[in-house]
Every structure is written in C-alpha cells, then in structure tokens.
MIVEX-766316 format. One record per residue: y negated, z, x of N, C-alpha, C in turn; residue in three letters. Coordinates in steps of 0.05 Angstrom, whole numbers, plus 5000, padded with zeros to 4 digits. Example, Ala and Ser with C-alpha at 12.3 -4.5 7.8 and 13.67 -1.06 7.14 Angstrom:
# MIVEX-766316
511451565264509051565246506651565264ala504551425257502151435273499951575258ser
//
This chain:
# MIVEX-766316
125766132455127166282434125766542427unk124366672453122866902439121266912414unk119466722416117966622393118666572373unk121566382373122266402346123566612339unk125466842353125367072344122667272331unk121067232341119067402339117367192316unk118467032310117866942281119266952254unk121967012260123567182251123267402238unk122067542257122167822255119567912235unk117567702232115267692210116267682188unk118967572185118767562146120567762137unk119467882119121468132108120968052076unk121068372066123268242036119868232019unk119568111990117668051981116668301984unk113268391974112068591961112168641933unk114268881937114968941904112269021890unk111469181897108569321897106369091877unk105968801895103868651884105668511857unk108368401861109868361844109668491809unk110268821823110068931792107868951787unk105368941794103268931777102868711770unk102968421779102468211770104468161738unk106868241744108268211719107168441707unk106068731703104868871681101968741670unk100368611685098568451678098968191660unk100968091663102567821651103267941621unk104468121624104868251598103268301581unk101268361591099168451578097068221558unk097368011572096267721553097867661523unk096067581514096567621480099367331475unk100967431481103667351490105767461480unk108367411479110167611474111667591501unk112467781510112767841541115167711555unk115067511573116067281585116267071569unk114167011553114266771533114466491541unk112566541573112566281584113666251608unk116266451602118666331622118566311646unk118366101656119466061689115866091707unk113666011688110965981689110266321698unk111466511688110866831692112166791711unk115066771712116566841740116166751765unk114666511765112466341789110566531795unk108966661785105866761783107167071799unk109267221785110767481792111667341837unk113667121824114467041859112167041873unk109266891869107866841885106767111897unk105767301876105167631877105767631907unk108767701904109967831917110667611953unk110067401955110867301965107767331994unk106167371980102867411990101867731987unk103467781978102368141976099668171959unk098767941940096667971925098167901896unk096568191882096768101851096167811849unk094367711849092467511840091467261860unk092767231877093067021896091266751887unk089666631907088966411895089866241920unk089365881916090465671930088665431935unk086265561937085065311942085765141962unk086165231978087365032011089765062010unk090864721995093164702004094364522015unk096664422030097964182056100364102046unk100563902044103463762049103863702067unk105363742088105863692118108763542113unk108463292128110963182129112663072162unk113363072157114663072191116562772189unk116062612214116662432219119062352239unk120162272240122262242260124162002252unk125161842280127761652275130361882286unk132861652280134761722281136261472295unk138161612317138961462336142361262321unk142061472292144961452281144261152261unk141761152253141160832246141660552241unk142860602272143960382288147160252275unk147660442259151060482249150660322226unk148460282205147860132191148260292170unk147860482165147260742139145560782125unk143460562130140260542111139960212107unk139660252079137359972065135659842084unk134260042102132359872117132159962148unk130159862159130859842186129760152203unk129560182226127960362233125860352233unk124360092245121660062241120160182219unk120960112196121060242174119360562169unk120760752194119161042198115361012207unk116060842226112460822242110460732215unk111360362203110060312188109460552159unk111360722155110260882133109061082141unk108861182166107861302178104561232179unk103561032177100660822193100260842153unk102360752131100860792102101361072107unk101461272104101261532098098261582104unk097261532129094561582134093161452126unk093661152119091860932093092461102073unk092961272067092861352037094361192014unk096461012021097560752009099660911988unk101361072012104361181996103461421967unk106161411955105761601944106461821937unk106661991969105462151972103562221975unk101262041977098262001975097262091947unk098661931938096761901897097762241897unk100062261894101562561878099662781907unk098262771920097562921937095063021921unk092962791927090962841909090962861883unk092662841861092862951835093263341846unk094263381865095863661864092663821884unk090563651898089163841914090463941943unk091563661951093663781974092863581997unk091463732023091363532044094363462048unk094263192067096963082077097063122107unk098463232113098663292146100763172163unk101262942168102862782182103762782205unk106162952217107763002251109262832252unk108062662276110362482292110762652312unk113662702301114962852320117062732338unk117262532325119662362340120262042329unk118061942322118061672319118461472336unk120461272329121661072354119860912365unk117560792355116460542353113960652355unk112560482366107960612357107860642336unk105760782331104960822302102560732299unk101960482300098660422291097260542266unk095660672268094260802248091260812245unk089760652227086460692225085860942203unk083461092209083161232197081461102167unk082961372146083161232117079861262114unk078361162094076261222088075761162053unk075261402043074361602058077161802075unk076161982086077962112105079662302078unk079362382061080862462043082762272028unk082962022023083761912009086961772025unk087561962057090461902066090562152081unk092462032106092762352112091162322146unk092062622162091662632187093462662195unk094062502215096562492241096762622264unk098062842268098762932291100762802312unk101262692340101962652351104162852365unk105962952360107763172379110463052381unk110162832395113262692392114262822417unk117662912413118563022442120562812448unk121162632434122062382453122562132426unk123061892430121861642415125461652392unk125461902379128561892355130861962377unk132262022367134462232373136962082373unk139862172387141661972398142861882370unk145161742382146561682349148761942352unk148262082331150262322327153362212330unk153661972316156261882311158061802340unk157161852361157861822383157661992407unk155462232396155162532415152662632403unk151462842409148862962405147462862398unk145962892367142862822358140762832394unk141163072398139063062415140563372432unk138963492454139163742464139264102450unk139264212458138964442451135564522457unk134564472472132464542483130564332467unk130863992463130263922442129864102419unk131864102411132164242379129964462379unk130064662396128564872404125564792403unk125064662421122164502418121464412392unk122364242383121764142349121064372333unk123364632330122264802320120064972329unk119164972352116465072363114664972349unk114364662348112564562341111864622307unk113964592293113864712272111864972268unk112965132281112265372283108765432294unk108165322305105365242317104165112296unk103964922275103264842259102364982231unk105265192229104365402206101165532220unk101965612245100165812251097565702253unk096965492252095165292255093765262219unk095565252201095265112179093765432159unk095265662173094565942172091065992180unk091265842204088365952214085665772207unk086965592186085365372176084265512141unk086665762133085265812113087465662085unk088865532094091565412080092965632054unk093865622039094765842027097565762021unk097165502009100465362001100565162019unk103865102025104364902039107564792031unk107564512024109664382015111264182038unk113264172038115264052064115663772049unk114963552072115863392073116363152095unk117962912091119662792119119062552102unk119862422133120062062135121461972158unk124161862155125261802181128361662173unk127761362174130161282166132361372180unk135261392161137061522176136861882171unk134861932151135562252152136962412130unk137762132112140162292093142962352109unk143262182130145362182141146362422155unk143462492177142762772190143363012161unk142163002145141663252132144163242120unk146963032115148663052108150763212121unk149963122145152763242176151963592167unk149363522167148363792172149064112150unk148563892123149964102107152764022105unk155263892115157363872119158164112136unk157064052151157264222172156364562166unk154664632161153964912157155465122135unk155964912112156964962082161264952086unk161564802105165164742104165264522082unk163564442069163464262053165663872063unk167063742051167163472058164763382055unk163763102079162162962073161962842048unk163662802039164262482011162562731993unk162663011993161863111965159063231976unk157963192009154563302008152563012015unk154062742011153162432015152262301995unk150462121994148262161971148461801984unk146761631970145561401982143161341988unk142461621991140261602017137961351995unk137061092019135660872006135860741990unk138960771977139460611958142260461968unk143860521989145960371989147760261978unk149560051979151959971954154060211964unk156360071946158060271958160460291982unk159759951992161459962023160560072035unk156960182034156160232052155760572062unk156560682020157161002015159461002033unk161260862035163960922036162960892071unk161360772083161560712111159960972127unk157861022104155561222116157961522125unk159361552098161061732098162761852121unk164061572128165861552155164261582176unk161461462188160161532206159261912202unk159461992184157962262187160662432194unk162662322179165562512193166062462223unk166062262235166262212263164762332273unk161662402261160362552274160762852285unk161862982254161563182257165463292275unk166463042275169463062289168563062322unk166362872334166262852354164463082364unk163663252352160863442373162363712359unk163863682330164864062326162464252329unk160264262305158264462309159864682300unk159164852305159465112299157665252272unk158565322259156865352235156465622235unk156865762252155266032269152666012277unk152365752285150965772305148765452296unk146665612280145165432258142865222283unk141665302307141065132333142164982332unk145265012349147164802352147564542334unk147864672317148464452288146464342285unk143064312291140464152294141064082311unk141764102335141763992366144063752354unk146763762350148863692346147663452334unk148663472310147363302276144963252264unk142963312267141263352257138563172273unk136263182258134163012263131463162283unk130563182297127663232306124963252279unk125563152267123863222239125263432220unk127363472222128963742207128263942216unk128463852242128164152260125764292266unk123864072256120464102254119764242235unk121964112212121064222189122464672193unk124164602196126464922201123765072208unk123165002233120265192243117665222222unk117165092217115065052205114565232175unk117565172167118465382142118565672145unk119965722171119865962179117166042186unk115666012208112566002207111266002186unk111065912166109565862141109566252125unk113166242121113666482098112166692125unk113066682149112066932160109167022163unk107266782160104266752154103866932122unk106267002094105967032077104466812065unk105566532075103766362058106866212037unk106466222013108866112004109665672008unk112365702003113065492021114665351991unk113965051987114964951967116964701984unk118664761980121564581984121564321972unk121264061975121363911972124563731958unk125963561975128463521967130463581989unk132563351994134563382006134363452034unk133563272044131863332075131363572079unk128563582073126863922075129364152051unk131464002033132264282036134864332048unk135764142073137364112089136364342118unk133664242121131664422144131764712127unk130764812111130865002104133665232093unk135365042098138265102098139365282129unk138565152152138165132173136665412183unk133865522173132365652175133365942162unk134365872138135066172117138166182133unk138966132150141566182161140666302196unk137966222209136466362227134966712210unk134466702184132466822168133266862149unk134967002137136967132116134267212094unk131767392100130767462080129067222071unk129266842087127966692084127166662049unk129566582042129966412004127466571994unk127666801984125866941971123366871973unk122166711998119466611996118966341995unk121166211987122165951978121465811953unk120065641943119565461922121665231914unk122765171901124264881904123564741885unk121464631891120964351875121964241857unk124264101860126163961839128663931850unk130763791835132863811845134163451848unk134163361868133963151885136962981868unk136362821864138662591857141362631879unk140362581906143162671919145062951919unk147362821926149462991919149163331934unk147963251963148063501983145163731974unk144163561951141863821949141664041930unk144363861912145364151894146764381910unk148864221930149564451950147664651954unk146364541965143264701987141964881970unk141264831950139965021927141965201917unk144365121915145665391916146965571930unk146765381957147065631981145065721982unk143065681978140165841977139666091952unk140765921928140366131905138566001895unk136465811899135165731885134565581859unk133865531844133065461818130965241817unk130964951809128864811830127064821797unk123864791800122264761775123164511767unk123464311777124064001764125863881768unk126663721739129363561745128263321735unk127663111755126562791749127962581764unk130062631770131462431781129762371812unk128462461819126762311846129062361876unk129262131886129662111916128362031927unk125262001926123861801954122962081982unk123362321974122762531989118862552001unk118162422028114362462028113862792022unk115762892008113563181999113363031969unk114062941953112662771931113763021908unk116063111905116963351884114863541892unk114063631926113063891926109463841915unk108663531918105963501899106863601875unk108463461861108663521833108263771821unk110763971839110964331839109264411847unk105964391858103664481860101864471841unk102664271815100864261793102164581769unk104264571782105664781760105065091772unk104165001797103365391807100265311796unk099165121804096265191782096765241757unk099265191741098965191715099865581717unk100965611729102165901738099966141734unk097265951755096066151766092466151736unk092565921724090265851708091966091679unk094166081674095766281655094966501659unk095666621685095166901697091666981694unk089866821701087466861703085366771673unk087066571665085066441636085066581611unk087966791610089066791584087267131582unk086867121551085467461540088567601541unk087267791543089968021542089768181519unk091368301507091868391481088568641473unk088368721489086668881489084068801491unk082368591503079868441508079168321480unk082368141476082168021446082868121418unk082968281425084268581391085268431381unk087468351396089768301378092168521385unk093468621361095468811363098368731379unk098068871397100468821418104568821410unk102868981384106568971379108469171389unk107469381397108369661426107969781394unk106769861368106570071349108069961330unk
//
C-alpha cells in the first residue's frame, strides 16, 4: 500500500501555468477564438496535464489488461471463458481490432495477462509491429465467482494494482507520452457492473448493460446474479480496495493502477469504455485530483458508463455506439489529439499571416 500511496501522492491539480499559455497561443491563430471547440479545449487539457505548452506524442500504448472471471460460470456472457486466452493469442497476431484502430492511431499494443484462466498460446506477429506484445503477470488463473463470495483477496486486489502501477513506470521510462486503457475478459461487464453498483448506490438494473450481446432472460438473469453479489459480500463504498477485492476483476484492478501510475508520470490517460471507465472510477475515488488528467474516449452503449462519466465529470469526445471495449474508442480518441495537436502547431497566427485579428 505504501506505493500506491506514494503514487497517489504524485498527481496534483493540472499546470495552470502551461495551460494558459497554450490557450493564449490558440487564440492567436487566424481563428475566431474557441472556434474549434472541444479540438482547443483538448490541446489547453493536454498543456496542462504535462506541464508543456506544446507537448508532443510520438510514443504512444494502448495497454490492455486481460483477465477471467470466476462469475462466468453463472452464464452472464454470449460466450465462453475460453474466449479471454484465444483473443488474447489474436491480439498479438495483430488479427483484432484493436489491432487495425491501433495502427491507424500510431499506438503500440501492450497486452497483460494478468489473470487469464486458460494458456495463452501466442506466436509472435510478423512483422513485430503489425500485433501486440504480451506481458505475462498473472497473479492467479481468474478470480472467484463474486456471486457466491469474493472476486478475489484484498492483497490480490492490491497486487493487480501494483502491477498496474509498475507498467506506467515502465511505459514512462520507455519514452511513452500517451497511453489508452484497455481490457479483455469475459464476464467483465458483470464485474464493472457490481462495481459501479456498488460505489455510485446506484440499482444494478439501471448500471447493466448486455455486456456481449445478451437476450433479455439473460439481462434479467445477469442482473440478479450481480445483486446477490453485491447482497452477499456488502462492499463498502468507502472503501474503493474492498469493492475490487469484493466485485470486481484482476484486470480492473490492473487497469485502477496503471491509471493512477500513468497521470502521476504526467503522461495523459485516455479512458476507453465501460470497463476501463469502471477501473478508473475505482482510482478517482483512491485519487480525487485523478479526472482532471482523464480523457474519455466515447461514451459506451452500456447503461453503467453514462453513470461513470458523470461521476467523473467527464465529457467523452465520441458518441458511436461502440461496445467491443480492446482500447478500440481510446485508438479512435488518439487520432483527435493529433488533430488537437497538428491545429496547435500547423495553423499561422494572426500576426505571421497579416491577417487582422479583430481586437481594433
């Protein structure tokens, strides 16, 4: 726990400082001032989020975190568990797509099995850019069935987020600038459902989504398994650990660290969907000044991720209907901070280009 305190204790509030110059510079392009909207207010967040006017991104990661779920078993997903390993083995073929939307965006893929049930057979892609790399940090083969007692431990939970947290610092010392959250682990709409049930006081029926695609005996079944859950273990919504240990997945809790680690690196952190913004729910309730260095991608077809964005405060850049999660929104929201950052750097400013600013 020291560590994650003392990773904690790294993120404080943006740099107003790099912020307001980046927006007096913004102004200054032969523009009329916030013309391009949410595109300035990206370029102003990033400022401040890195302590540089003018931030650049060449190295950037989609890290996605892997994990089963012991709650599976209850029959709350389209498909099976197996399901996690094999997309796990295409992620590094470069097959999924989070692959294609990776490379359109300039984004290595960084793949944690953190808790996958099954092997993960994996050949490496070739070329070696064209999938991802797999890290191995599993702390045990998926997590119990919540619906009957504990996802997993306390000390579990704790670990997952270490590992998280080791990975920013890792992804930091590689030279990384952006990094986008993403998961694979059948069974983790269910987790991230208890989870924001649980943290928010929310009913399940209104933060339950269908996940893979379920009918609706099976909304109506997933539902009842996540209330039993959260009837049989009583997290405490004080106590944002517990409620990972409790409900929650070994890939959430990978992700929680990792988010935290990331903003305290000052490297900004793009939020993906329900999942990752279930983990990051989790994290800004460890890390109050967390949101502020928060990106949110888009805003996820399921029901529990409009919650989450507005317990957060956030504003997501895209609304496309997407649920397949991979990190696949946070590819997409990496083409729009280049569009952010090619604005900030491409455009003449009133004064270079004599054109009259409009101030006389």
């Amino acid at each position: 726990m020291s560590r994650l305190a003392a990773t904690i204790d790294r993120i404080g509030p943006l740099d107003a400082a790099a912020s307001a110059a980046a927006a007096e510079h913004l102004d200054r392009l032969t523009k009329p001032p916030g013309s391009l909207g949410r595109l300035e207010q990206l370029a102003i967040q990033l400022a401040g989020i890195t302590g540089e006017q003018a931030p650049t991104f060449d190295r950037r990661a989609i890290v996605v975190a892997a994990a089963d779920h012991g709650v599976a078993a209850q029959g709350v997903s389209a498909y099976p568990s197996e399901v996690t390993a094999q997309m796990v083995a295409n992620f590094v073929a470069g097959g999924a797509a989070i692959n294609v939307l990776a490379r359109m965006a300039r984004a290595d893929v960084l793949v944690i099995d953190v808790g996958v049930a099954s092997a993960v057979s994996v050949e490496a892609s070739s070329p070696p850019q064209a999938g991802g790399h797999l890290l191995r940090r599993r702390i045990r083969p998926g997590t119990a069935d919540l619906s009957i007692g504990p996802a997993m431990t306390r000390q579990e939970a704790i670990d997952a987020i270490g590992i998280g947290i080791d990975v920013a610092r890792q992804l930091a010392g590689e030279g990384v600038r952006l990094v986008g959250l993403g998961e694979m682990g059948i069974g983790n709409t269910t987790a991230a459902s208890a989870i924001v049930a649980a943290l928010t006081g929310r009913p399940p029926s209104e933060v339950t989504g269908r996940g893979t695609g379920v009918d609706d005996e099976t909304w109506r079944h997933k539902v009842a398994v996540i209330e039993r859950g959260l009837e049989v273990n009583r997290p405490d919504p004080g106590d944002a650990v517990g409620v990972l240990a409790a409900v929650g997945g070994l890939e959430i809790a990978m992700l929680t660290g990792l988010a935290l680690g990331v903003a305290a690196e000052r490297i900004p952190v793009i939020v993906d969907g329900f999942i990752t913004g279930a983990a990051v729910l989790v994290a800004a309730r460890l890390s109050p000044a967390l949101p502020r260095r928060l990106i949110a991608a888009h805003r996820s077809v399921e029901p529990g991720h409009a919650v989450v964005l507005d317990e957060l405060g956030l504003r997501p850049l895209l609304d496309l209907d997407l649920r397949l999660g991979e990190g696949t929104g946070a590819a997409l929201a990496m083409t729009l901070v280049d569009a952010a950052v090619r604005i900030r750097d491409g455009m003449a400013t009133f004064e270079s280009a004599g054109v009259a600013d409009g101030s006389s």
